[in-house]
N, C-alpha and C positions, 0 to 999 in steps of 0.2 A: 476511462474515467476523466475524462475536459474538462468535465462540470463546464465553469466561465468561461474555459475555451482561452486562457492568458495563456497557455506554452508557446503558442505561435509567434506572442512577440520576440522569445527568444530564441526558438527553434521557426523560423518560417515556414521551411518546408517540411512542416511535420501533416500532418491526417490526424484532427482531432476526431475523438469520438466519443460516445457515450451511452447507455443504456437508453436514456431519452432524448429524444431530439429535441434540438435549439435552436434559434437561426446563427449563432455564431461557430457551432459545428459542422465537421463534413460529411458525417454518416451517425447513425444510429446504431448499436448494433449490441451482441450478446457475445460475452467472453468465450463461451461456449463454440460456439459459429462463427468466427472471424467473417468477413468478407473478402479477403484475400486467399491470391494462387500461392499453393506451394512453394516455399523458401524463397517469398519476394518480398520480406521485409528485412530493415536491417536490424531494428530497435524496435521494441514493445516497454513503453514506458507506464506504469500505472501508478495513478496518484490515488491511494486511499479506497483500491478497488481489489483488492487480494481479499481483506476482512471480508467482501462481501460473497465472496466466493465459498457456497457450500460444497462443492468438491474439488477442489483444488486439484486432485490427481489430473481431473477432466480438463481442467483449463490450462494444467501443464503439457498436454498432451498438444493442444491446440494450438499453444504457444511455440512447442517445437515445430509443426507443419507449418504454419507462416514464417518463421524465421531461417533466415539464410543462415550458409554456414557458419560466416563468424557473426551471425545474430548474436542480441545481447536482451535478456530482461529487466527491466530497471523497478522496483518497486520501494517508494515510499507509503509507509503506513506509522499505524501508531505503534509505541512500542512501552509494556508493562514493565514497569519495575516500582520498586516500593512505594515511591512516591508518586507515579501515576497513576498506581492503578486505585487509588479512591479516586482522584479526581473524574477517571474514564469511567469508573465505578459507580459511582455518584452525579456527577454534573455531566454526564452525556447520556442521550439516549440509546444509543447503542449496548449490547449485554456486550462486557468481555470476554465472557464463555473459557472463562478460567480453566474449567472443569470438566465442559462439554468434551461426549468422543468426537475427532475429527472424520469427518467423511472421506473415506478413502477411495469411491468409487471413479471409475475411471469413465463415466459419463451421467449425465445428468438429463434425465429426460422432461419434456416438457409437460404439464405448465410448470416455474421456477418461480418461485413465492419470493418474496426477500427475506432476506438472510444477512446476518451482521456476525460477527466474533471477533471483538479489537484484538483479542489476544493471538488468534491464531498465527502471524507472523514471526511475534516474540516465541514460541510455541514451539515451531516447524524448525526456522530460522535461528536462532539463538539457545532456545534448551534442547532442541534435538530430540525432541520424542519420539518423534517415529524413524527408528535405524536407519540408514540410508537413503533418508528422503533428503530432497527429490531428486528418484531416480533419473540416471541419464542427463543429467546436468550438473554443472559444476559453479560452486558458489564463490565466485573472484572478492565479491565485497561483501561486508556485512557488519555492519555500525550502526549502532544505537545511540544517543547521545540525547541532551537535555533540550528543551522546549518550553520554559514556561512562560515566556511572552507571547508563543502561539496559545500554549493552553488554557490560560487564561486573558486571550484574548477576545474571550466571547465567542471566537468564531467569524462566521462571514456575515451574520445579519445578527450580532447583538451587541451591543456597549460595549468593550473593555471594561476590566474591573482596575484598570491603573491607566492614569495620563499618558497622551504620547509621548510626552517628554521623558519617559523611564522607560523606553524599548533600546534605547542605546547601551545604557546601563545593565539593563538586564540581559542584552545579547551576550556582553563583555563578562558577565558573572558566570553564565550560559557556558562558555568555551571552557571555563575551567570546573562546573559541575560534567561536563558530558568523560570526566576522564574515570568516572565512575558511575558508566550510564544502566548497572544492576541496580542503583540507590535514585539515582536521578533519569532517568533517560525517560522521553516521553515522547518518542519520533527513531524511527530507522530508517536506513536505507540499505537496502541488499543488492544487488547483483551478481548475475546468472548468465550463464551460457554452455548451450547443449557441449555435450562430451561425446 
């Protein structure tokens, strides 16, 4: 999930990727189907690409065969709590899928439609639905915290709805809304690593 392809400038020698091809990335490819040999990665980093995953079992699965042994998964996604979820509810396109059952199946076969669920992270990750998911791994990190200078930042291609000169301000408000990120939190981060 690269999208724009900017982790490079902090990570150089990372391997961007993406469902669709760019010229700023280095491969194209399907979470599903990695392009990589068995445990020769050290990190699988996803930015905003778990949601999109309709079996999640299938792509965990995938994710341990590329990863070396002290591999790590890193995912950033959105994350539901009282006051995001109208926002993700309402002003994005994407369904939350509050309610929806989660696909447990442990592969996905082709063709793969697109598929969204903001909430599925907050879901897995944080409320614990399904008893010892996910199997065979172990969850090291997992923080939710506030965001509303991304969330109402419009995004990547639309206006902000506040001046730039209130993103300092609102980060700084941000740090002390995220210590009760069930009311506020509107982004997580988790981390993972097989067992």
């Amino acid at each position: 999930g690269s999208g724009i392809g900017n982790l490079k400038a902090h990570l150089p020698g990372a391997v961007t990727t993406d469902l669709f091809p760019n010229p700023w990335l280095d491969l194209a490819c399907d979470g599903y189907e990695l392009p990589f040999r068995e445990a020769s990665l050290s990190h699988l980093v996803l930015f905003d690409v778990f949601h999109h995953l309709r079996a999640p079992n299938a792509f965990m699965l995938e994710a341990r065969r590329v990863l070396g042994p002290a591999g790590r998964l890193i995912l950033f996604e959105p994350y539901i709590s009282w006051t995001s979820y109208p926002i993700y509810g309402l002003l994005h396109h994407e369904p939350v899928a509050w309610r929806e059952p989660i696909n447990r199946a442990e592969s996905l076969p082709r063709p793969r439609d697109y598929y969204a669920a903001q909430g599925n992270a907050t879901r897995l990750f944080f409320r614990q639905e399904i008893a010892g998911w996910p199997e065979g791994w172990g969850i090291f990190h997992a923080e939710g915290f506030s965001c509303f200078h991304y969330l109402f930042s419009g995004g990547y291609s639309k206006p902000a709805f506040y001046p730039a000169g209130w993103l300092g301000a609102l980060r700084r408000i941000e740090v002390r809304l995220s210590r009760w990120p069930r009311v506020f939190g509107g982004r997580c981060l988790v981390g993972l690593q097989p067992v």
